[in-house]
N, C-alpha and C positions, 0 to 999 in steps of 0.2 A: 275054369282052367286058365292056366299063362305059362308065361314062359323065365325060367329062373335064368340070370346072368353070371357073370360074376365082372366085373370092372376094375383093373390095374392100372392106377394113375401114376405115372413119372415125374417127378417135376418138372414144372412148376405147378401141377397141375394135384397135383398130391397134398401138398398144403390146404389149398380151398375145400378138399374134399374132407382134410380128415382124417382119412384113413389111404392108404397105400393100397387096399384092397376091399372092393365093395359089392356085397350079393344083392341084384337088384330084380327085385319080380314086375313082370311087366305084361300086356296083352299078349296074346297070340299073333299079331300082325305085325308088331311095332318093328320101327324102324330106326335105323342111328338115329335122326333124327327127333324121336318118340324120347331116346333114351339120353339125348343133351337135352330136352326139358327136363324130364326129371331132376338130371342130374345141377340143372339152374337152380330148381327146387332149397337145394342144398346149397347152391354157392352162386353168387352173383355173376361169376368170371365166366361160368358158361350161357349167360342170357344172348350176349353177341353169334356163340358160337352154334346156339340152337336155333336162332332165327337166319343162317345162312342162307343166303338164295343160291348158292353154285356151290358142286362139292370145290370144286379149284379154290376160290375164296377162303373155304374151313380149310382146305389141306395146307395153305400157308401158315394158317395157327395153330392146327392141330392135326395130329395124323392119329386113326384111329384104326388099326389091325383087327382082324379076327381070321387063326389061322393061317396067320402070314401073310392078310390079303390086306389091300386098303378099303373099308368099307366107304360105301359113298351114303349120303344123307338119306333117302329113299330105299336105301336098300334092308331088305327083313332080316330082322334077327331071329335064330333058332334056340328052341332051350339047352341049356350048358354050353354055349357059345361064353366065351371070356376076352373083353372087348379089351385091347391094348391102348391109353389113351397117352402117345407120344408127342414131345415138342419137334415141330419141324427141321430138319438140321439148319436150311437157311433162313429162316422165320422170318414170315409176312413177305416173301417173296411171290410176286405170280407163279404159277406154274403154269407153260406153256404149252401146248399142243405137242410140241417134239417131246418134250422132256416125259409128258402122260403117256405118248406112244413108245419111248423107252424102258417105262416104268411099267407097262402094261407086258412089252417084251421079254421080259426079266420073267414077271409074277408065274406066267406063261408056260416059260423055259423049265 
């Protein structure tokens, strides 16, 4: 058994992939994470972005939704979950503590 995706890539992020939209089957546990290897698999551009140590670090280069949330690296995927994989508006900036507790307020709201 596993769990089906489906993957929406924006640019820049859409070129390396291919395709603008991508069904990806994956374990029952996986996690963003699980699903930026995969997705290296296919393109080199995400090798940096799968071996993140902090989600803060990825969310400078990538932002990655699922139902309007920001998913963080460790966190599990469900099946028909459709992962949004967005460029950050300020790119490669830190995200700071205030700005997460803002962003958290919002989601929240």
């Amino acid at each position: 058994v596993g769990v089906r995706l489906q993957v929406v890539a924006y640019p820049p992020y859409r070129a390396g992939l291919g395709a603008g939209t991508l069904d990806l089957d994956v374990q029952d546990d996986s996690t963003l994470r699980d699903v930026l290897r995969q997705l290296a698999d296919r393109s080199r551009e995400f090798e940096p972005l799968a071996g993140a140590a902090k989600d803060e670090w990825l969310w400078g280069q990538l932002l990655v939704h699922v139902r309007g949330e920001m998913v963080r690296l460790d966190q599990r995927l469900h099946d028909g979950d459709c992962l949004e994989l967005l460029p950050p508006i300020a790119g490669g900036a830190d995200v700071s503590k205030e700005l997460l507790r803002r962003m958290r307020t919002v989601v929240v709201r």
